[in-house]
C-alpha positions in Angstrom: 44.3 2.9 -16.0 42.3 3.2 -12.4 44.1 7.2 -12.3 42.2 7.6 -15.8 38.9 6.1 -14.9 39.0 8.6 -11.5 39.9 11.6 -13.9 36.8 10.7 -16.0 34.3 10.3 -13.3 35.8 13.7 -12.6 34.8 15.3 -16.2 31.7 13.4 -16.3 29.0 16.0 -15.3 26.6 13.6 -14.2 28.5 12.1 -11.9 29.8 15.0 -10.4 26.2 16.6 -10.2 25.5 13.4 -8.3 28.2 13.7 -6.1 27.2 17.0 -5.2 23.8 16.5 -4.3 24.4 13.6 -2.5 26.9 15.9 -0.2 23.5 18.4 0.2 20.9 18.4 3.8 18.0 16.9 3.5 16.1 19.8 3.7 18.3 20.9 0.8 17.6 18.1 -1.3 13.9 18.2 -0.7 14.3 21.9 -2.2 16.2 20.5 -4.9 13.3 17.7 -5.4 10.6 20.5 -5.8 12.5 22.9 -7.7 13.0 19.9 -10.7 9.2 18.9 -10.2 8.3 22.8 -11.2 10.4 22.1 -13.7 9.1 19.2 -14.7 5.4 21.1 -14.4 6.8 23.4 -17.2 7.9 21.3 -19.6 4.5 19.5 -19.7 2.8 23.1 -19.4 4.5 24.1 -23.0 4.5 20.2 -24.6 1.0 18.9 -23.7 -2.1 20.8 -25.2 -4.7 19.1 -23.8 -3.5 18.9 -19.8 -6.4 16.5 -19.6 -4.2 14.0 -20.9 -2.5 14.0 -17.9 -5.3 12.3 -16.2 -5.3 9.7 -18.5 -1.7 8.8 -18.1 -2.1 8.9 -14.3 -4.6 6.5 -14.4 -2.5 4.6 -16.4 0.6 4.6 -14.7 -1.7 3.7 -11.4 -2.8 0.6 -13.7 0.7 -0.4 -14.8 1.7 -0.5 -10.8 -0.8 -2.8 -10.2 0.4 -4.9 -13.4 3.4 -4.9 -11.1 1.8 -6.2 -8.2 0.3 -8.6 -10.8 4.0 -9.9 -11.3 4.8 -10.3 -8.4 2.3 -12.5 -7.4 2.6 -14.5 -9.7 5.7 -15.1 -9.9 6.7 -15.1 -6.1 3.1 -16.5 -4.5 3.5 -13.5 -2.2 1.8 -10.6 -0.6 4.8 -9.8 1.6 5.4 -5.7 2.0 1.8 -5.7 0.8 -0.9 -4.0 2.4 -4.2 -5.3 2.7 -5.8 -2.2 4.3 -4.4 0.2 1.3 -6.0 -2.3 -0.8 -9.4 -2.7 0.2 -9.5 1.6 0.5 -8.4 1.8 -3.5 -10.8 -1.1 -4.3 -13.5 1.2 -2.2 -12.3 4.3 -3.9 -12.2 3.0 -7.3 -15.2 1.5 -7.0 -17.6 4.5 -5.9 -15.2 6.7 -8.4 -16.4 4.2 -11.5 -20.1 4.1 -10.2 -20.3 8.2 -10.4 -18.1 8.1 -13.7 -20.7 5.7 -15.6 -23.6 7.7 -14.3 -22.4 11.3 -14.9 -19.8 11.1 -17.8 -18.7 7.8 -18.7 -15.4 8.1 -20.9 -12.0 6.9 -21.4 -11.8 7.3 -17.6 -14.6 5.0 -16.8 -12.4 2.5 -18.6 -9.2 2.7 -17.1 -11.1 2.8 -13.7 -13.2 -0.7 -14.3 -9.6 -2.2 -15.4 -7.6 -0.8 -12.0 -10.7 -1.7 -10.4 -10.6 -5.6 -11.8 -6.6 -5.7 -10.9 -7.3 -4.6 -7.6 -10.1 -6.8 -6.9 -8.1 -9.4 -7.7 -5.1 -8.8 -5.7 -7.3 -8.3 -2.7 -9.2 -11.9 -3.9 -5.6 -13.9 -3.8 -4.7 -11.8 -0.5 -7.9 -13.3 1.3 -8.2 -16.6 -0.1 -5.0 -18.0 -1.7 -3.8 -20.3 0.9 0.2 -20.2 0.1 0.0 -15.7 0.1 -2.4 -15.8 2.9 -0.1 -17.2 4.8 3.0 -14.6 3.3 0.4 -11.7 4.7 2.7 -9.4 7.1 -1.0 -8.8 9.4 1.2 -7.9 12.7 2.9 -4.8 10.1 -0.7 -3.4 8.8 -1.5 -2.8 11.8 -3.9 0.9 10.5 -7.1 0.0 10.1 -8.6 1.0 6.5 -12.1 1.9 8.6 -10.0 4.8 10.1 -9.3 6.2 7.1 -12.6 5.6 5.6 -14.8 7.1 8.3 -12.9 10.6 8.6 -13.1 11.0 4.5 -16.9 10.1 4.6 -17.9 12.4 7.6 -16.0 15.3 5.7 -18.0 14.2 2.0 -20.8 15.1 3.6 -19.4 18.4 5.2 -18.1 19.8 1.8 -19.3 18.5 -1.8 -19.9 20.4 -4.8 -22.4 22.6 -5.7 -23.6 20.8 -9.1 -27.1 19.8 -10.4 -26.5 16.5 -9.3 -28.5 14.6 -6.8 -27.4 14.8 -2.7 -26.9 11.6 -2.7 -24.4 11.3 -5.8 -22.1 14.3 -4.8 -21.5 13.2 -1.7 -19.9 9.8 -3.2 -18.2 11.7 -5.5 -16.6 13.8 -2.8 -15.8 10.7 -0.8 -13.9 9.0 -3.7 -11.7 12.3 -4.1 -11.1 12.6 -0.2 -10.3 8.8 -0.1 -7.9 8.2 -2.8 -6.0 11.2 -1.1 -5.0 9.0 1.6 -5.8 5.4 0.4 -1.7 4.3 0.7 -1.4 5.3 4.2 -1.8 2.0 5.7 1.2 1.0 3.1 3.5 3.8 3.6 2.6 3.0 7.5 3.5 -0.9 7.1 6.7 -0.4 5.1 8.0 2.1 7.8 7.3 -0.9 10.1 9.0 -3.5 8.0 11.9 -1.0 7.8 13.0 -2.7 4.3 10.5 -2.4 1.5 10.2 -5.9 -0.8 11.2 -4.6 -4.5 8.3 -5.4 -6.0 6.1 -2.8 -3.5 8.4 -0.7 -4.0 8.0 0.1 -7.3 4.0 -0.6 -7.0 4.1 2.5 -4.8 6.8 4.2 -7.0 4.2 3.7 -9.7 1.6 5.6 -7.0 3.6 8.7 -6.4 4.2 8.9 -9.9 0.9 8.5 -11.0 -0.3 11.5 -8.0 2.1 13.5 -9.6 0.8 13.6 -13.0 -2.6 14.0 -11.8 -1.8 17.2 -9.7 -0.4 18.3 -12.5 -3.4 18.7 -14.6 -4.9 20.8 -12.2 -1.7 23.1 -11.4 -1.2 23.6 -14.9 -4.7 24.3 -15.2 -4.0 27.7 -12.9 -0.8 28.4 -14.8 -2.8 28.6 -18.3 -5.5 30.9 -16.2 -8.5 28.8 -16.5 -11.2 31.2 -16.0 -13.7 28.5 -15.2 -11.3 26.9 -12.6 -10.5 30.4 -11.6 -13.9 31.0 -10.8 -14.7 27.8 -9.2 -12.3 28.2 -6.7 -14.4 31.2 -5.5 -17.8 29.5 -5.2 -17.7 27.8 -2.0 -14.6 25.3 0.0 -15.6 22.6 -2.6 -13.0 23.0 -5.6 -10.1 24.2 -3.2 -10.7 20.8 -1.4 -10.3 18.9 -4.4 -6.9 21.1 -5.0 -5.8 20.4 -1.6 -6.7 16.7 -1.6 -4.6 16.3 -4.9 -1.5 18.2 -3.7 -1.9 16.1 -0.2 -1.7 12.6 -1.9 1.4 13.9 -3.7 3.3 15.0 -1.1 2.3 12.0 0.8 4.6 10.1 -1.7 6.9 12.2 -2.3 9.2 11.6 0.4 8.8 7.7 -0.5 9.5 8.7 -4.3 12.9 10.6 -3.4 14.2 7.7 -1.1 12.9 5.1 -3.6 15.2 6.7 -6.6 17.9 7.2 -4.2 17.9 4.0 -3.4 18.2 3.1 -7.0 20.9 5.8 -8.3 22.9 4.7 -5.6 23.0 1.4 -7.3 22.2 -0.8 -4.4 18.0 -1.4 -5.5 17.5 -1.8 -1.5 15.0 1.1 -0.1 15.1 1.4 3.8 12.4 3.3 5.3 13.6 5.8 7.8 11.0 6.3 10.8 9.8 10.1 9.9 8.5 8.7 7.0 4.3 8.5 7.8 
């Protein structure tokens, strides 16, 4: 029985494909990694008409992980693995991003912002005043200051901003929220590289992150691929629009390391993600 289990691991294509990537470098399976993301890219590329759909499930999937936060508090009356600093930068983010949304467009998007927006605000609220998570707060492991990050991505807002008929004022904020979110889960990825072991519950908060960067990068790569003239031209018209192309493929690659060790963790069966110290 056990010689015919072994034969039919053997047979089983998935398993072997498993097998043999988990015998590849790193450096191999990071190839690996981007080759099925382009893949990935085209399948959405010849399925999804309208690629500004994929903003909206972005957003989305960056309201679900909060949802999962959401559980986790409530279940466990803990903010351990939980970064207060990454926090308070996507409740700063958010919020500037859903005061330029109401005022220049105000759509679906303003929506799903003011609902991220309220989660958030509420997981920060319980993380400063609940007495029993305060207490759970890992302060000594977020130890990168969320002013650091905020001060850089203001200074360059002010440097490069687009070139629209809005008011000074208003495209500067605008470029600040897109510079922001960029690198809002530092202070995260930097306190689970601390903690070494991530709690499961961050884990797939951030999962839910990465994903979420993902989708939104690829609304604007796809937007190249179908040769959007006006995006085409835009990219011509000043260090504005690259920046915003830059800043979305930053905040994926930022995760993306943490996204291939999170669903190895997972295929490997064990659920327990160690962060290795190259991480950040």
């Amino acid at each position: 029985m056990g010689s015919d289990d072994t034969l039919a691991k053997v047979k089983d294509p998935l398993l072997a494909g498993l097998a043999w990537v988990k015998k590849r470098s790193h450096k191999e399976k990071l190839a690996i990694g981007c080759f099925c993301g382009f893949l990935l890219l085209l399948v959405l590329w010849r399925t999804i008409e309208d690629h500004d759909t994929l903003f909206i499930i972005a957003e989305s999937v960056h309201f679900i992980g909060i949802g999962v936060l959401g559980i986790k508090l409530y279940s466990k009356q803990s903010v351990a693995g939980l970064s207060l600093q990454s926090q308070l930068l996507t409740a700063c983010f958010l919020t500037v991003r859903l005061f330029c949304s109401f005022l220049m467009e105000y759509d679906i998007h303003t929506i799903l912002d003011f609902l991220s927006l309220v989660a958030t605000g509420a997981v920060v609220f319980c993380m400063l005043t609940h007495r029993r998570m305060k207490e759970t707060y890992q302060r000594e492991l977020d130890s990168l200051n969320f002013l650091k990050v905020l001060i850089p991505c203001a200074i360059l807002a002010i440097v490069c901003k687009p070139r629209t008929s809005h008011n000074f004022f208003m495209k500067i904020l605008w470029a600040f929220c897109v510079y922001l979110e960029a690198v809002s889960v530092l202070p995260q990825l930097r306190m689970m590289q601390r903690a070494k072991v991530v709690e499961r519950f961050t884990a797939h908060y951030v999962f839910a992150l990465g994903l979420s960067r993902f989708f939104s990068c690829a609304h604007w790569l796809l937007q190249l691929l179908d040769g959007n003239k006006y995006l085409l031209q835009a990219l011509g018209t000043g260090l504005w629009p690259a920046m915003v192309l830059i800043s979305e493929v930053i905040q994926t690659f930022i995760l993306a390391d943490f996204c291939y060790y999170y669903v190895k963790a997972y295929a490997s069966g064990s659920g327990v993600l160690r962060m290795p110290s190259g991480i950040v």
